[in-house]
Each structure stands twice: as C-alpha cells, then as structure tokens.
C-alpha positions as a printed NumPy array, in Angstrom:
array([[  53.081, -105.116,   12.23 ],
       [  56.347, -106.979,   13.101],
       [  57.764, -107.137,   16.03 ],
       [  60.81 , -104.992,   15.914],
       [  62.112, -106.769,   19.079],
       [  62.281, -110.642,   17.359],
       [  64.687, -112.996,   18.294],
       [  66.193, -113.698,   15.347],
       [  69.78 , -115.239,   15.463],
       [  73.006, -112.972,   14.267],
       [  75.108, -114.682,   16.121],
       [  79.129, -115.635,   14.571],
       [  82.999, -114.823,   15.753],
       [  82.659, -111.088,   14.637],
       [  79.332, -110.265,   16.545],
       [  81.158, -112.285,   19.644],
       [  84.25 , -110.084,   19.137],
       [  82.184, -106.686,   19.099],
       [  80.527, -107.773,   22.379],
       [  83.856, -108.543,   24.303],
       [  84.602, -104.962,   22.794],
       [  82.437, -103.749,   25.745],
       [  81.138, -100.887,   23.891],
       [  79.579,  -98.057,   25.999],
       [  75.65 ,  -97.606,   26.191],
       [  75.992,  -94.421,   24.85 ],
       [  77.685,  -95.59 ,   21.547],
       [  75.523,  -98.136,   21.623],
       [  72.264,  -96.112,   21.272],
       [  73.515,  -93.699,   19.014],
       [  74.621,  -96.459,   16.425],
       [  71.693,  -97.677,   16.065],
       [  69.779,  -95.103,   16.288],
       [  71.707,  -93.301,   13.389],
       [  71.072,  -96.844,   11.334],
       [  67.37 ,  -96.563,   12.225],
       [  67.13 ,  -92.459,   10.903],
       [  68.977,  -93.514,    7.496],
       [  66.285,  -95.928,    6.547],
       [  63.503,  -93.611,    7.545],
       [  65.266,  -90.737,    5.689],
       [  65.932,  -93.066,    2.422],
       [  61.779,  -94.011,    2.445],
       [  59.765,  -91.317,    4.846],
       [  57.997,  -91.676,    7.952],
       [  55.984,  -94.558,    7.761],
       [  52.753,  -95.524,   10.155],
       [  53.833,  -98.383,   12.557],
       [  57.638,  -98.558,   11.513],
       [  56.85 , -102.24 ,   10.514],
       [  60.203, -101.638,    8.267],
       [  62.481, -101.369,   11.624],
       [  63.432, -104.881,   12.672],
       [  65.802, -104.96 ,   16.013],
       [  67.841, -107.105,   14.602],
       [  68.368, -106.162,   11.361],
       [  69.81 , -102.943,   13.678],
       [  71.681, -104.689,   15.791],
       [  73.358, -106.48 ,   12.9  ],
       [  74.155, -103.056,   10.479],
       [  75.194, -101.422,   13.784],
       [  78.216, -104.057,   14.795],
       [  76.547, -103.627,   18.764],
       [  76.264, -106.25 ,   21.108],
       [  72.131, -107.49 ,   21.8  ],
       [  72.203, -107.626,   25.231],
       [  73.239, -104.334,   25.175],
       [  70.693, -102.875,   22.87 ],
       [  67.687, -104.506,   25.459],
       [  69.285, -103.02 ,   28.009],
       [  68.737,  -99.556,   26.639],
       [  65.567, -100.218,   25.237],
       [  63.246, -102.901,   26.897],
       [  60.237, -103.017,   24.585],
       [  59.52 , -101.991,   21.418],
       [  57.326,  -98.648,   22.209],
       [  60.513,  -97.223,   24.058],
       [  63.016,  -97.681,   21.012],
       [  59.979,  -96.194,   18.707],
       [  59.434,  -93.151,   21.261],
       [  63.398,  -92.328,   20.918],
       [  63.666,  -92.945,   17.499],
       [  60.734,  -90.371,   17.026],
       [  62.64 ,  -87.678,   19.096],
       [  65.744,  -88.259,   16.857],
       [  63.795,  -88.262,   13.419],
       [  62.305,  -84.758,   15.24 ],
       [  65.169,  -83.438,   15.702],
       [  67.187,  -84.208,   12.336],
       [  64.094,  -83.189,   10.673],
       [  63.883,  -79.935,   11.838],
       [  67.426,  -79.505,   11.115],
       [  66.989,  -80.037,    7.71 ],
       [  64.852,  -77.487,    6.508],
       [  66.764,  -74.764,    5.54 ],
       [  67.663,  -74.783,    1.574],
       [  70.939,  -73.828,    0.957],
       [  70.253,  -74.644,   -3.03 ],
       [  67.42 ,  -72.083,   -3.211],
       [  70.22 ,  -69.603,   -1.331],
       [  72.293,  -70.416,   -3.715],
       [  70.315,  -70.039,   -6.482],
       [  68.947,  -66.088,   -5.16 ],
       [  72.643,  -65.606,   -5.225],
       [  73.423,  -66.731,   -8.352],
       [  70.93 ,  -64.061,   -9.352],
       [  71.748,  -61.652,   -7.606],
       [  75.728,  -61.98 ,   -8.814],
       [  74.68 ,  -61.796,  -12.456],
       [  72.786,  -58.594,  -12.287],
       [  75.087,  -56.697,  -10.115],
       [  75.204,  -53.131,  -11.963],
       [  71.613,  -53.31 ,  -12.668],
       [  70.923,  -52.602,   -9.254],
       [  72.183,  -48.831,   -9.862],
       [  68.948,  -48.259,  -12.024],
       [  65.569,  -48.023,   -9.544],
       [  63.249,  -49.797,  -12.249],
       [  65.864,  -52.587,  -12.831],
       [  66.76 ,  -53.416,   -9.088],
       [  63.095,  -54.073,   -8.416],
       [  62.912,  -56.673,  -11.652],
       [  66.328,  -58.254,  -10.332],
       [  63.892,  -58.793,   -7.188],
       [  61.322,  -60.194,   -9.004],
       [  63.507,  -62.419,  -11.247],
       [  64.568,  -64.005,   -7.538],
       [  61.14 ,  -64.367,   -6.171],
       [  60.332,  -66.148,   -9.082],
       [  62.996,  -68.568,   -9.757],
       [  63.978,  -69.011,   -6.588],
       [  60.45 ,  -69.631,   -4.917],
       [  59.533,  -72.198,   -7.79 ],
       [  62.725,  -74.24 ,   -6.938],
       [  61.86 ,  -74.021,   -3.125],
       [  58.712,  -75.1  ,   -3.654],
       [  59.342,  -78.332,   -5.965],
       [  62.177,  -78.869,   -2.945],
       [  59.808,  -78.895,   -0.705],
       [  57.246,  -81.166,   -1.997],
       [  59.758,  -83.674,   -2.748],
       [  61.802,  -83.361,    0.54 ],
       [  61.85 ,  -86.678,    3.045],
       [  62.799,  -84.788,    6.091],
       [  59.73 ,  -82.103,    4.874],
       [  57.582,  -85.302,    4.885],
       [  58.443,  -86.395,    7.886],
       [  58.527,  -83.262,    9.733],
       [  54.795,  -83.031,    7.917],
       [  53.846,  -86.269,    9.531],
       [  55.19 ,  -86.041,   13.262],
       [  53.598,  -82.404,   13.179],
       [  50.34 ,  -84.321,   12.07 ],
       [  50.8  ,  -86.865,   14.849],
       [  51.238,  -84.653,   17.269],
       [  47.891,  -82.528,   16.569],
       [  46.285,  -85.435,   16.632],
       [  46.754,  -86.146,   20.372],
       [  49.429,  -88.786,   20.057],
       [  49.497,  -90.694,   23.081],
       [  53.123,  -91.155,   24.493],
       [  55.651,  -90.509,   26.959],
       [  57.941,  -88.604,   24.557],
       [  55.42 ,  -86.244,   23.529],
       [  57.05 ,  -83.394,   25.336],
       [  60.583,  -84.133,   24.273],
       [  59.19 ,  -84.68 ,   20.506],
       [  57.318,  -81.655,   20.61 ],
       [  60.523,  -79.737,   21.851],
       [  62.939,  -81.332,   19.404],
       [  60.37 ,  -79.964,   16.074],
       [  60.373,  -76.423,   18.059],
       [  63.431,  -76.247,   18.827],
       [  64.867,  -77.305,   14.965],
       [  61.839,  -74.888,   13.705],
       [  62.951,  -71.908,   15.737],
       [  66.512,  -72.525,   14.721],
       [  65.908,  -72.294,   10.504],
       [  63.17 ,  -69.555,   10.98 ],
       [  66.088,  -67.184,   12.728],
       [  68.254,  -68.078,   10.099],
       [  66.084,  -67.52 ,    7.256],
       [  65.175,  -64.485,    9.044],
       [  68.812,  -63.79 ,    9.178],
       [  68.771,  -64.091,    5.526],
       [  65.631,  -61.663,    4.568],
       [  66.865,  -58.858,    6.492],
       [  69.667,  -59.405,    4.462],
       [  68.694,  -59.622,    1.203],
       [  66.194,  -57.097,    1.915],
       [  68.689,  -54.68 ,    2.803],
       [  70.874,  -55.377,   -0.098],
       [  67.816,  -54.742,   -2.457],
       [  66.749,  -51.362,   -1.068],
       [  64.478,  -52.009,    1.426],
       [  63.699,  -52.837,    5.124],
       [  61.235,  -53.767,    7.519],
       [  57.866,  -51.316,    8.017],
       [  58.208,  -49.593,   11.016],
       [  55.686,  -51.812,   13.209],
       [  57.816,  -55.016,   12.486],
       [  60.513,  -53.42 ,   14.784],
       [  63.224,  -54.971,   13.352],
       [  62.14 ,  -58.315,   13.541],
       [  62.22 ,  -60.669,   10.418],
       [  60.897,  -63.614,   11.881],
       [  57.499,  -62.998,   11.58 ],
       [  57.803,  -62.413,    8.03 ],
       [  59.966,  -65.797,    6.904],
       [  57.32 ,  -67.791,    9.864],
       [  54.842,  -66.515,    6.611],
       [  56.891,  -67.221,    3.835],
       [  57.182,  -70.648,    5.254],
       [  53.572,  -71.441,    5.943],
       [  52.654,  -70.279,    2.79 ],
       [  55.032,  -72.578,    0.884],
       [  54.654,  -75.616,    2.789],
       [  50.737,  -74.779,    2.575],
       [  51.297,  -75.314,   -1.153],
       [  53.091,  -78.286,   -0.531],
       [  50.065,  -79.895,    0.91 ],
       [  47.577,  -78.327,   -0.93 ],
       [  49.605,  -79.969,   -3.902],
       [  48.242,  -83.043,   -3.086],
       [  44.832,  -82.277,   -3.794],
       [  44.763,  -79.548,   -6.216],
       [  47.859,  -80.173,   -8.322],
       [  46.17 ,  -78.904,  -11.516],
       [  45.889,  -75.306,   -9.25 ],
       [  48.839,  -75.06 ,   -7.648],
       [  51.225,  -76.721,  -10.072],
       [  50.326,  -74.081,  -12.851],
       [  52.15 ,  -71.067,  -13.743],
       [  50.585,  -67.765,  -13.755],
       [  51.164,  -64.433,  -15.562],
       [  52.649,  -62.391,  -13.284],
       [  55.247,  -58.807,  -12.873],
       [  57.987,  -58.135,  -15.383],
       [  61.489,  -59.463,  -14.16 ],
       [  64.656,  -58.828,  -15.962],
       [  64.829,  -61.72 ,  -17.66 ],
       [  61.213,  -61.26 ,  -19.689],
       [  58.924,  -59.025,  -19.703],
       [  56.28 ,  -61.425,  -19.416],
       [  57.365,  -64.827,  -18.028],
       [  55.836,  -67.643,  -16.154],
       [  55.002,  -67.634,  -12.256],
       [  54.607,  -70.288,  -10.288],
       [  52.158,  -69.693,   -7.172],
       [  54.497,  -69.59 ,   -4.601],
       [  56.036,  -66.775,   -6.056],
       [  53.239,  -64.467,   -6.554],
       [  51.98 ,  -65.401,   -3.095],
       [  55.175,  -64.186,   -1.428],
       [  55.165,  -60.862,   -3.75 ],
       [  51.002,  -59.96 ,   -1.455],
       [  53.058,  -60.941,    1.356],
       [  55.933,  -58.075,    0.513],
       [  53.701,  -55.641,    0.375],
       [  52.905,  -55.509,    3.866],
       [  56.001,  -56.011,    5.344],
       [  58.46 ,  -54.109,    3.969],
       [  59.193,  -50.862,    2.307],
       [  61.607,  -48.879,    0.72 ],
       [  64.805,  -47.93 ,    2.861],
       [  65.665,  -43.961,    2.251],
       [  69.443,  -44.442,    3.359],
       [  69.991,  -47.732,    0.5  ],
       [  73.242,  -46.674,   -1.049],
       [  73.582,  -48.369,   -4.053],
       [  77.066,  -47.718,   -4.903],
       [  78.254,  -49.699,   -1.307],
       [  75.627,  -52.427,   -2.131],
       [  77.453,  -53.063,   -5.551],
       [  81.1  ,  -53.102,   -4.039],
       [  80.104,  -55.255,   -1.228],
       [  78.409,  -57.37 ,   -3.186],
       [  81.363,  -57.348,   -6.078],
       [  84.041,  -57.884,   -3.392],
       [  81.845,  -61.227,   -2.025],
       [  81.49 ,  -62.501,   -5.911],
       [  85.364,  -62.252,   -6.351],
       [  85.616,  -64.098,   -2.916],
       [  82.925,  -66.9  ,   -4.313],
       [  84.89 ,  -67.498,   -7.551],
       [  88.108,  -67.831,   -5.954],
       [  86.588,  -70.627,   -3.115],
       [  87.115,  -68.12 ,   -0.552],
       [  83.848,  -68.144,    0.359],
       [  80.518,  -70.427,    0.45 ],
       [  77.642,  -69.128,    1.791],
       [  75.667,  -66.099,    2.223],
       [  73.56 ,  -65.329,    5.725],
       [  71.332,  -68.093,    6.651],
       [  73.053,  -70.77 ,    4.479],
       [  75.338,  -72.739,    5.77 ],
       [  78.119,  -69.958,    6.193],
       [  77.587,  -66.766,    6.595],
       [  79.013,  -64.137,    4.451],
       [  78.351,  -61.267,    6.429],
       [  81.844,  -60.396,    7.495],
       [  82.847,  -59.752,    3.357],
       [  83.758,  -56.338,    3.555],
       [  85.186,  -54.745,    0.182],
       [  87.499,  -51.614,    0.531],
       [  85.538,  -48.748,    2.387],
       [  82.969,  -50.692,    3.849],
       [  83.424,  -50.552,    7.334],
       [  83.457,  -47.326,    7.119],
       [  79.759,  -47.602,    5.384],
       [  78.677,  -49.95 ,    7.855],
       [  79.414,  -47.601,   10.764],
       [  77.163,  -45.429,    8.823],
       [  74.194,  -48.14 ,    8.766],
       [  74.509,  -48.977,   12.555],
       [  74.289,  -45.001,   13.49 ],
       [  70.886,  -45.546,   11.645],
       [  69.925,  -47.515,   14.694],
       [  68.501,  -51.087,   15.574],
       [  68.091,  -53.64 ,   12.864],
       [  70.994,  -51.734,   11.11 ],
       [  73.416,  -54.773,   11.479],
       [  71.425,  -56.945,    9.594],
       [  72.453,  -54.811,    6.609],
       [  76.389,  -54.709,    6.618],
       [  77.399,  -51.839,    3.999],
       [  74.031,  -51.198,    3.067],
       [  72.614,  -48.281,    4.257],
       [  74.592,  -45.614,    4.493],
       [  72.912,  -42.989,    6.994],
       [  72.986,  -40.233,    3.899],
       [  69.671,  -39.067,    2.442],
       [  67.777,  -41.133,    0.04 ],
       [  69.671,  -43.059,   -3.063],
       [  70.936,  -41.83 ,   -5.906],
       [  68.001,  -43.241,   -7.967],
       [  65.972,  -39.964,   -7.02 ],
       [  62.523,  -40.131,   -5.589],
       [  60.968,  -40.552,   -9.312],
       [  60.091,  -44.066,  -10.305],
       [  61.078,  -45.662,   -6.905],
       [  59.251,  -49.34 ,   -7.055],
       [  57.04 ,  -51.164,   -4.766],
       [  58.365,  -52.657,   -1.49 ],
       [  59.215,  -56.253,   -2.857],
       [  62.759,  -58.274,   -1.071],
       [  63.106,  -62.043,   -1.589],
       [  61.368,  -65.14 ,   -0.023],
       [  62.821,  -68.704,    0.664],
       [  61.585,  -71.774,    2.867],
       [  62.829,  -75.146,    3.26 ],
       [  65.04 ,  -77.767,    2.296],
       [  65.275,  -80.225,   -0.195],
       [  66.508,  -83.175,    2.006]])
C-alpha cells in the first residue's frame, strides 16, 4: 500500500499564496476531506485506500501542508476520519427519491381508479412491482449502498480502531434518520391506499420499512451469488396494468411482508383521498411542489378544498391519524361496501441509488 503521507513536492507561487492565506484548521480538514469522499464515492470503498495519496489532496484542495500534518499526524488518523465522514454521507444517502417518484407517478395516473375496491388494490400492486424492481436494481448498483455494505462489514468484523465508536454512531445515526423517513412515507402511502397499521404495530411504521429494507438489501447481496435466482422475474398478482405481468423478487417478497402488517382501514374515504391527491397532482404539474413524505420535501401540508376539515376527522380517530392527512375520515367504512374488499397490501421502498 502507499503511503498516503509521501513527501512529494507541490510546491509553486500559488500553493505559497494559499499558505500566507492562513486558512483555518477547520476549512482545512473539511477540504480535504470532501476531496477524499468524492474519489471514494466516484470508485467505492476500497481495502487499504492505497488510491488516497496526501498529496494528491493537498494539491486538489488549494490547503497549505503544514497545515494538513498538523491536523492529521499519521496516516491511520486521516484514514479513521475519513471513515467517519464516508459513514456519515453514506448513511445519508440511502433514501431513493427516484423510486418515490416513480410510486407517485403511479399513483397520479390511476387516480379515479382508486374509487373501485378491486382496482385500488391492483393500483397497489402495479407500485409494489415497478417500484420495488427499480429500488432494487438502485440498490445493487449504488456506491454509497456499497460502501455503507462494506463499513457495516468492517465493523462486524471487529475492526480495530479508535473511531470505532464515532463510525458506528455516524451509520446509526444516518440509518435511523432514512428508516423514520421511509417510515414517514409508508404510513403515508398506506393511508392513501386504504389501509393502516394492525393494531399491535401501535402506530409505528418503522418496524415495517426496518423489513422492507433488510429484505431488499438482502437481495442485493444475495445477488452476488445467486443472480440467476434473484435476478428472475416471477409470475405473480394481477396489477392494473396486466393481468399477468412479470415480478421481480423484491416485489413479491414485500407483498408476504404486507400481509402481516397491515390491514384494511374502515374510516378510508375515498372521495377525500382522490381530491387530496388531485389537488397535489395540479400542484406537481405547475412546479409548486416536489416531493411527497419521505422524499426530499414533504407534501403533507397539500390540502385541496375541504380537507382540513377531513383531516380533523382522521385525527379524532386517534394516534397514528396524522400520518394520514385527509385520509380517513372518522365515518363508517368506505363507500366500496364490505363486498370484495382486497387483501391488506400498501407500498414498499428502500434505498438510494447514489
């Protein structure tokens, strides 16, 4: 391995100028750390970081060497910061936004088929298995996936170093963060599809995208050793776009999962669902509005006319209401009638395609 802290010259009238700049530590440390995460983000976590030279740094990063020794004296400390930085950009990369978009998309098209029982749950299905394929293939080809894939693996295996703790805290803390908001998003998709949480989840979604998650970056690794398996498609449930289409595994994994976490919500009213979600498709077509709860912007305070007065309905229904803006109503079960109602299906997403 090369020794990141070489000696090599990168001297010249610039360089001198930048060091009479007298530029803080603190600047200092973050420039070249930020120069050090874009070259493991353009090529992956590698073993031994024998592609970081110091100097090559200290040269892209316009700081001054004496400073950069200062901060870090050997070539273990510099690794064991740069570690807790690629741990915590990692983590913060994991939520997709593109699948989001994509259950949206979905979602937008189909908007007065939700008013018929047997179509809403195909709409759901058409989601799960579009939008779980894409995650998937995200995932597996996702550099901050990859490298959250190999700290985690360095980590279990007893890595020996003084940032353990503070890498260990930077992945939890960056995991805990995109599981709440793809919680965020579940309850609310869920809710705008008819259904909600069985009654021992209390409320809480988390649990329930923790398994989504697992299951997909499971896959992900699995992929690497069974591709044949998991990179097949499957016959699976009817969706409104074909009555017998293609499933990838992912998706049919997440529709077991459904069934034993959530169920179908009595107060869903249907016509409140379509006009909030017709007010928030106006809004998207017009640039008014670019995300949807847990994307990148929320979307939960689109209200079309009436629906605040809907949503003071749902939160009278009691906790875990809110999660469901203009959802349920508190009135008695939906106008689809208790005839045909389908199985307890919502949507699933995971991570990031960096």
């Amino acid at each position: 391995m090369g020794d990141v802290f070489s000696t090599h010259s990168d001297g010249g009238a610039g360089y001198a100028q930048q060091r009479r700049a007298r530029i803080r530590a603190s600047e200092v440390r973050r420039r070249v750390l930020d120069v050090a995460l874009e070259r493991v983000e353009g090529i992956g976590l590698t073993i031994g970081f024998e592609h970081i030279v110091m100097d090559d740094l200290i040269r892209e990063a316009g700081v001054p060497r004496s400073s950069t020794y200062r901060l870090w004296d050997s070539k273990e400390a510099f690794v064991a910061d740069l570690l807790v930085e690629i741990a915590s950009e990692t983590s913060n990369k994991l939520a997709d936004n593109e699948t989001l978009a994509i259950s949206e998309g979905i979602l937008f098209a189909n908007i007065d088929r939700l008013r018929s029982a047997d179509d809403r749950v195909r709409v759901m299905y058409e989601v799960i298995r579009v939008a779980l394929e894409h995650n998937y293939r995200a995932v597996i080809e996702s550099v901050p996936w990859q490298s959250y894939v190999g700290l985690s693996a360095t980590l279990l295996s007893q890595m020996e170093s003084s940032a353990r703790h503070d890498i260990e805290q930077a992945l939890r803390s960056g995991s805990s963060d995109f599981i709440d908001r793809m919680a965020e998003f579940h309850g609310w998709f869920s809710g705008i599809l008819g259904y909600r949480l069985k009654a021992e989840w209390e409320g809480d979604y988390r649990p329930y995208a923790v398994v989504i998650s697992a299951v997909v970056e499971g896959l992900g690794l699995r992929h690497l050793g069974n591709p044949q398996l998991v990179d097949a498609t499957y016959r699976g449930p009817a969706t409104i776009a074909s009555d017998d289409p293609e499933w990838a595994l992912p998706a049919i994994a997440l529709v077991a999962i459904l069934e034993r976490f959530l169920e179908q919500d009595p107060d869903y009213d249907v016509e409140a669902t379509v006009a909030l979600l017709e007010a928030m498709k106006a809004q998207r077509e017009t640039g008014a509005v670019t995300g949807i709860p847990g994307g990148s912007e929320s979307d939960a305070e689109v209200q079309p006319e009436g629906a605040e007065a809907q949503r003071d309905g749902a939160e009278a229904q009691g906790e875990g209401a809110e999660a469901q803006p203009a959802v349920g109503s508190g009135q008695s079960a939906s106008s689809d009638g208790p005839d045909g109602d389908p199985p307890a299906h919502g949507v699933g997403v995971a991570h990031e395609r960096g």
